[in-house]
PLY file of the C-alpha trace (Angstrom):
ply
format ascii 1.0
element vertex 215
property float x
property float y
property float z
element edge 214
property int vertex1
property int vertex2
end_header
-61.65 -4.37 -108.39
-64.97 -6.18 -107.05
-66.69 -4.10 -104.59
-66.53 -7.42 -101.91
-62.02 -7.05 -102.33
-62.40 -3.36 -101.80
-65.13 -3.61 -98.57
-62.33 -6.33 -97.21
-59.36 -3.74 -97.60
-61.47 -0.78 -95.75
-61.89 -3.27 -92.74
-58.12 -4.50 -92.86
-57.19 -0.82 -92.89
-59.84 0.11 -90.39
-59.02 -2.39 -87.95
-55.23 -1.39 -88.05
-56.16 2.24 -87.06
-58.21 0.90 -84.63
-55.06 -0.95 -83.38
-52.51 1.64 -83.73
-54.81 3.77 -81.38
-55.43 1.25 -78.83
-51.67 1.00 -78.73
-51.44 4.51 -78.30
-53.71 4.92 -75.68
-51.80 2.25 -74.19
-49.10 3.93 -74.02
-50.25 7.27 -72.70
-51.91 5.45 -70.20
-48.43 3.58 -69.08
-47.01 7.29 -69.27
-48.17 8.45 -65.37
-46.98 5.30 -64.09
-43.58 5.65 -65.72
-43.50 9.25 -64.76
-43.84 7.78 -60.99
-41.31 5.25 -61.36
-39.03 7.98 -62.71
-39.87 10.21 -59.67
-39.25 7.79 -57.36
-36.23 6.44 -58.68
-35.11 10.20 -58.54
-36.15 10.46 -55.19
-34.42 7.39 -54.01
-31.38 8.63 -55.73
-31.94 12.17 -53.54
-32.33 10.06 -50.45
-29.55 7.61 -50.79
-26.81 9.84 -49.65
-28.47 11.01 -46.77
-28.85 7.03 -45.89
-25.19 6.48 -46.36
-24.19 9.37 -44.25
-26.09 8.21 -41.54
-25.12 4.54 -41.53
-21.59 6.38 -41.90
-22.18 8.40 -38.65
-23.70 5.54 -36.80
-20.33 3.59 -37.49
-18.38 6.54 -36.68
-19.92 6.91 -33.27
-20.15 2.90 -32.55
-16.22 3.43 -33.42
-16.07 6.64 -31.09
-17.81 4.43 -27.92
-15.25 1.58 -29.04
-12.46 3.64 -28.76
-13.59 5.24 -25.14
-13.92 2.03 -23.66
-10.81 1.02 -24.30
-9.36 4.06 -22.97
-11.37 3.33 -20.39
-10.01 0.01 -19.84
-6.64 0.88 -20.18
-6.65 3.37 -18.36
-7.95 0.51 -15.01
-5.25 -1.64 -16.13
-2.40 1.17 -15.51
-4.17 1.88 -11.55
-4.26 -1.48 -11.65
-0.34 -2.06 -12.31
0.48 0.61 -10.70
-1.45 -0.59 -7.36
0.56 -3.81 -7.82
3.75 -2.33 -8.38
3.31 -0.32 -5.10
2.25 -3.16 -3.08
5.33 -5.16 -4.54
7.53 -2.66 -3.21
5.86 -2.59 0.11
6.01 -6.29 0.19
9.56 -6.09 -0.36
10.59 -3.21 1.90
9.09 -4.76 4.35
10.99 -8.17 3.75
13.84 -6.38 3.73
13.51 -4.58 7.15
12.24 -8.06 8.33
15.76 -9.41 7.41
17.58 -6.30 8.86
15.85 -7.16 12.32
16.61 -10.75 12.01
20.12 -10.31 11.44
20.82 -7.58 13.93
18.90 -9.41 16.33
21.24 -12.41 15.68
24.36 -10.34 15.74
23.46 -8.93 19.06
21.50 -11.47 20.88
24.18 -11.41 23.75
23.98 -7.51 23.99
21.38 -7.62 27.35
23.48 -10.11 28.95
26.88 -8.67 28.14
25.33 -4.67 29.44
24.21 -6.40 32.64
27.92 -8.26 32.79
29.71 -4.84 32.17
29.32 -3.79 35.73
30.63 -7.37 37.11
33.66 -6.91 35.06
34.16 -3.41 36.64
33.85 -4.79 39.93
36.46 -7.57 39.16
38.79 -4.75 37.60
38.78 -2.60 40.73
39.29 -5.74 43.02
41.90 -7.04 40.95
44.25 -3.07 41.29
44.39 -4.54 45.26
47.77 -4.83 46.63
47.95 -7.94 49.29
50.91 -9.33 50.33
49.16 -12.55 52.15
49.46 -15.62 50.18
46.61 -16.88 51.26
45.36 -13.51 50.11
47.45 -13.39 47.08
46.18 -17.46 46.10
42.75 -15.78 46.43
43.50 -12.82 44.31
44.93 -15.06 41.48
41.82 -17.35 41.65
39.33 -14.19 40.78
42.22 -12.95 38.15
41.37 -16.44 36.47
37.46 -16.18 36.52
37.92 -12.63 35.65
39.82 -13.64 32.05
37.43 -16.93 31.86
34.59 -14.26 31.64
36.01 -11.84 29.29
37.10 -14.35 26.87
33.38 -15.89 26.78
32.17 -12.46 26.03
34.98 -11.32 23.96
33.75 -14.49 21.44
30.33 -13.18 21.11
31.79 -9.84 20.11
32.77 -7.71 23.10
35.77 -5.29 22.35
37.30 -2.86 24.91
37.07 0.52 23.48
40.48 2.17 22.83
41.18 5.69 25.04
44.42 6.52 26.98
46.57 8.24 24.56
43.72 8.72 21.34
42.02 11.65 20.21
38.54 12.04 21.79
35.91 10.70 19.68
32.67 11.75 21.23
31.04 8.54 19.29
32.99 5.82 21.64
34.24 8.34 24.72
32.42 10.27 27.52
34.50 13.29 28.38
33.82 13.68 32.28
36.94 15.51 32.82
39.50 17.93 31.55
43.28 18.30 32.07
45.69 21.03 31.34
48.92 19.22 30.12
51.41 21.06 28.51
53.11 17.45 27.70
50.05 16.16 25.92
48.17 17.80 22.84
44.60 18.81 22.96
41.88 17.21 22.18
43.61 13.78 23.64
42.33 11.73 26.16
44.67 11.68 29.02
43.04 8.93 31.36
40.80 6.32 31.14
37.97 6.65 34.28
35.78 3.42 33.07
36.70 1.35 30.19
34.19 1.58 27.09
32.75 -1.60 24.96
31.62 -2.03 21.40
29.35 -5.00 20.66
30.94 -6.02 17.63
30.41 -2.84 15.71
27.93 -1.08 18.22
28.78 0.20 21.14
27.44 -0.95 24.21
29.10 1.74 26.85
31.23 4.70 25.68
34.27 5.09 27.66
34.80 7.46 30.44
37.79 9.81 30.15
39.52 12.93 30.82
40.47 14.84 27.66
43.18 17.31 27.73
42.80 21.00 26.30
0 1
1 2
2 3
3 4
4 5
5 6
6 7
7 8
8 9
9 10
10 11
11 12
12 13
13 14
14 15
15 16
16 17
17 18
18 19
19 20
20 21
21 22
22 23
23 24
24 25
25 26
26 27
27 28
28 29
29 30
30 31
31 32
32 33
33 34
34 35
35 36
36 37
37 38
38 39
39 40
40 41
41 42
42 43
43 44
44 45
45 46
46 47
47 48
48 49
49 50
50 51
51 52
52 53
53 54
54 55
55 56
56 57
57 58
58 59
59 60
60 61
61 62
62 63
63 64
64 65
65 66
66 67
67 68
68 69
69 70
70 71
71 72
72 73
73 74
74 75
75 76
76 77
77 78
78 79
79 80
80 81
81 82
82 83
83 84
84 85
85 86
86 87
87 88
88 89
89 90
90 91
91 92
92 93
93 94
94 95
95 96
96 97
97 98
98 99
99 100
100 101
101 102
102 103
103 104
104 105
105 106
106 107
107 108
108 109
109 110
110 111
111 112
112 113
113 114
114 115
115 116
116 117
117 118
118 119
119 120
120 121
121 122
122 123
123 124
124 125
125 126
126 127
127 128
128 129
129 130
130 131
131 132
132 133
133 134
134 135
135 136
136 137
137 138
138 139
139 140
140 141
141 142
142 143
143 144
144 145
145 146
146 147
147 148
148 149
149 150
150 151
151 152
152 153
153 154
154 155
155 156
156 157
157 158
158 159
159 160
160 161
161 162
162 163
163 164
164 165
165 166
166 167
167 168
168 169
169 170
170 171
171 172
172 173
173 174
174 175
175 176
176 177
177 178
178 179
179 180
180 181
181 182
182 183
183 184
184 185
185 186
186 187
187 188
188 189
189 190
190 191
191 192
192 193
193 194
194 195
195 196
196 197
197 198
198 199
199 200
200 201
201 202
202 203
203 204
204 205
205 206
206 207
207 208
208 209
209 210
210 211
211 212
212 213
213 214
């Protein structure tokens, strides 16, 4: 071997060490920074649960508020209902006493006429139990028989009734005991004589009747 083919080979072999070492170098010099990376990635790893559970309670508590307010809401919407529901009833309670009033004012509209009538009719009554014996008198007497029965018969169509006594049991709802008797004849508790005669307006009464009741 020439001493020029062996000088080449030292340099070939010479310049590869001097390459493996610059690779090595290389590498230990990459080492720290893949160390870092490493340490980071391991601390990111650490971290990353902590992140999730607080994105986790951040959700929860958004849900939490969420859930409130709808309570919340729903709980206005019941007072609310509930406010309308009373006022409905209010609303119709008071319809309904509107249309009590209405009818019982139509169903006694004649009552203050027929009360002022009553003692007219009395008067008639008592002048009517006259005995004449005048035919002039007795012409007279039939005339005011006839308005007398014209009168009743008007107010007996807008619901006048004569109220019931001689010979019932005393109701105190429709008779006025003013009087008692002692009849052995008669039962108690029974009305014996009729003092002033009683009216119902349809089904209220206008005047109870006067009577003596028997014990």
């Amino acid at each position: 071997m020439t001493e020029e083919k062996k000088q080449s080979m030292d340099e070939t072999e010479q310049e590869s060490n001097e390459k493996e070492n610059e690779e090595l170098q290389s590498e230990n010099e990459n080492k720290p920074e893949l160390s870092e990376q490493v340490a980071e990635s391991e601390e990111q790893s650490e971290e990353s649960p902590e992140n999730g559970d607080n994105v986790q309670e951040e959700n929860q508590t958004d849900i939490e508020k969420q859930n409130q307010k709808i309570k919340e809401l729903e709980t206005k919407l019941e007072e609310a209902e509930n406010r309308y529901l009373r006022l409905l009833a209010d609303f119709e309670n008071y319809r309904r006493r509107v249309n009590i009033e209405k009818q019982a004012s139509e169903k006694y509209r004649a009552q203050s006429l027929i009360s002022d009538l009553l003692p007219v009719l009395d008067n008639f009554e008592r002048a009517l139990q006259v005995t004449v014996s005048d035919e002039q008198a007795k012409s007279l007497l039939q005339g005011m028989k006839m308005v007398y029965n014209g009168v009743l018969e008007a107010l007996k169509k807008e619901g006048l009734e004569e109220i019931e006594a001689a010979g019932k049991e005393f109701d105190p709802n429709i008779h006025q005991a003013v009087m008692v008797a002692n009849d052995e004849t008669v039962g108690p508790n029974i009305v014996v004589e009729e003092l002033q005669k009683g009216y119902k307006l349809k089904d209220r009464v206008i005047r109870p009747a006067m009577v003596k009741v028997n014990q």
